[in-house]
C-alpha positions as CSV (number, residue, x, y, z in Angstrom):
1,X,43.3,13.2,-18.2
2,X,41.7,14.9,-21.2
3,X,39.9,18.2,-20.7
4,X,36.3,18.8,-22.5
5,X,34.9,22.1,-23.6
6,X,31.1,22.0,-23.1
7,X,28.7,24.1,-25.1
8,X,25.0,24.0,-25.2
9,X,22.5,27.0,-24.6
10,X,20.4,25.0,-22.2
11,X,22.2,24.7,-18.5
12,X,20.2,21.2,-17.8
13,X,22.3,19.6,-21.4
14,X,25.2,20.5,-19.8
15,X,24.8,19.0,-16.3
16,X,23.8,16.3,-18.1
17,X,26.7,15.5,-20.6
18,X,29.0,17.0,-17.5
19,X,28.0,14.2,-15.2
20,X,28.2,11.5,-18.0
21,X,31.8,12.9,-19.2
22,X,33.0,13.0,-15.2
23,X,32.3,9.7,-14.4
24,X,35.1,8.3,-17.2
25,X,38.0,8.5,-15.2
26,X,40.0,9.5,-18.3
27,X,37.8,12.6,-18.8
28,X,37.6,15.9,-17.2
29,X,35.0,18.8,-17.8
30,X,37.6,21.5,-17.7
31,X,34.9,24.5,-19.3
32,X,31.1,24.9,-20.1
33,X,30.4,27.4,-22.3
34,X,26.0,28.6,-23.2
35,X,27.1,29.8,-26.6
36,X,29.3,29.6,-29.2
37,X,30.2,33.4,-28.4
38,X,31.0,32.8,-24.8
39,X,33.2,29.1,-26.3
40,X,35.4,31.2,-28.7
41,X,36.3,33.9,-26.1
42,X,37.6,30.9,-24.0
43,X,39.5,29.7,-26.7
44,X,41.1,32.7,-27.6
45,X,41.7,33.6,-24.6
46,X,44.1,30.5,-24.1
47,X,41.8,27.9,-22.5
48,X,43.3,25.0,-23.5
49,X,41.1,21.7,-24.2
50,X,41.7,18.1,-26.1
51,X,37.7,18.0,-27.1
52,X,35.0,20.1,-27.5
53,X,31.1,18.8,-27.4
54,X,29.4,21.6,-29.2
55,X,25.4,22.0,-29.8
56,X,24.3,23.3,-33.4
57,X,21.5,25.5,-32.4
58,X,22.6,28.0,-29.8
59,X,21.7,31.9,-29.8
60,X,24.3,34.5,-30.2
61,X,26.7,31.9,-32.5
62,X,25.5,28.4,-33.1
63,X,27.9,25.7,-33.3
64,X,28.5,25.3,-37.0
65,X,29.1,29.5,-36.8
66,X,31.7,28.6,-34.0
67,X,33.6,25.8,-36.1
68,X,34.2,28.3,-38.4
69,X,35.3,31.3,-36.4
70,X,37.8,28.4,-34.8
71,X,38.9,27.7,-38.3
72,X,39.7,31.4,-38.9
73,X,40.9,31.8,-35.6
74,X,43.2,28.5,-36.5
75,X,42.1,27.1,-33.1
76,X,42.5,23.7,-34.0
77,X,40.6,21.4,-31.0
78,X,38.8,17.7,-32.2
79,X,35.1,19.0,-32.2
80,X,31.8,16.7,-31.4
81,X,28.3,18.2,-32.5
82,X,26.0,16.9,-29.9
83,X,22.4,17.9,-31.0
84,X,19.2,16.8,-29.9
């Protein structure tokens, strides 16, 4: 089963893309995250995840600001922007 990251500053977007991902049966919501802030301390703190759904504008650290700190960070997870 692969684990998701989701990120997005609104808690409705991710109940939404939540359900959707949970109802493949190959694909698990393992972390939600409302920022890109709250998403990196996950990561470095050893959260392990195959894919991460990110949103671009978030408060605190948007998603292309998080790419970047995970690029630094060398955090390498496949990343999805998912943007409205």
């Amino acid at each position: 089963m692969k684990k998701v990251l989701v990120i997005d500053d609104s808690a409705l977007m991710r109940r939404v893309i939540s359900d959707i991902i949970n109802q493949d049966d190959q694909l698990e919501v393992a972390g939600t995250a409302n920022n890109g802030e709250a998403a990196l301390d996950q990561l470095i703190h050893g959260a392990k995840f195959d894919v991460i759904l990110v949103d671009i504008k978030m408060p605190k650290m948007d998603g292309v600001r998080l790419l970047r700190e995970m690029q630094k960070s060398r955090i390498r997870v496949p990343s999805l922007i998912v943007s409205s």
